[in-house]
N, C-alpha and C positions, 0 to 999 in steps of 0.2 A: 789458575791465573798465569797467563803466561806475560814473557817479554824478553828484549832484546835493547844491547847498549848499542847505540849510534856512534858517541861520542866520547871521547874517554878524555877528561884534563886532568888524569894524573900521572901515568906514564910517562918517562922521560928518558932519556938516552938508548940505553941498552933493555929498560925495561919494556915486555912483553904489551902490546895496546889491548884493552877489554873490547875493543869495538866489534861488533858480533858475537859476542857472548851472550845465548838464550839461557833462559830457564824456566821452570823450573828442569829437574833432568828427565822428567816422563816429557816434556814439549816437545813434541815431533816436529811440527810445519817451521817453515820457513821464514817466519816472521813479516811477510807480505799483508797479511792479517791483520795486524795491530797496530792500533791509529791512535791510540790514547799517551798524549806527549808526557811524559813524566823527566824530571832531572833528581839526584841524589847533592846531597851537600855536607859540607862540616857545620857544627857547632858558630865557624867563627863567620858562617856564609861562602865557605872556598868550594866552589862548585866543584866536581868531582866528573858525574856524567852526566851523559842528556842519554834519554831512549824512548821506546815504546811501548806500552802493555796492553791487554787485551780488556781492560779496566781500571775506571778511577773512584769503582765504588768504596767508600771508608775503611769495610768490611775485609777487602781480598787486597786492594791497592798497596798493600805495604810490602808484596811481595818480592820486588826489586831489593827493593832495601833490606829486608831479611834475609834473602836470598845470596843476597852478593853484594850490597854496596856498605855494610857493616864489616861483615866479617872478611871480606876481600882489601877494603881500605880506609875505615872506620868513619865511614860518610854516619849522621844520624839524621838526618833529614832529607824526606822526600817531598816532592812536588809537583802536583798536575794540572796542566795548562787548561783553566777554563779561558773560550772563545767566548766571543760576544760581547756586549757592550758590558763594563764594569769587569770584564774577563780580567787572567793574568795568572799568574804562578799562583797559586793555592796549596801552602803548607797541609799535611796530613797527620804529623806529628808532632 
């Protein structure tokens, strides 16, 4: 499963932004590929980032977040944009 962060709200001043950071570390492409909207979050709902993955099946989906939005800056919640009507953020854990 791969993915890529777009957005990063946690960064601030001198700190370093996640924005284009893929993974996992075997992900070669370019991220041009991945259209499944996902965002990471706190506990308390404090958004962290927005990105993209190349799935938002139950099973692989949590790779972001195990990946890098845990142990990078202790997000515990991810979420993938269902479209369509009744659509919207849809928790996964």
């Amino acid at each position: 499963m791969a993915w890529i962060i777009d957005k990063d709200y946690v960064a601030e001043g001198n700190e370093k932004s996640a924005v284009g950071v893929m993974g996992p570390r075997i992900y070669t492409g370019d991220g041009t590929e991945l259209k499944k909207r996902f965002r990471m979050l706190d506990d308390d709902g404090r958004l962290y980032y927005e990105g993209r993955s190349d799935t938002d099946d139950d099973e692989n989906a949590l790779g972001p977040l195990d990946d890098f939005g845990t142990p990078y800056a202790g997000a515990t919640i991810i979420q993938y944009w269902v479209a369509g009507r009744g659509g919207g953020w849809r928790n996964l854990n």
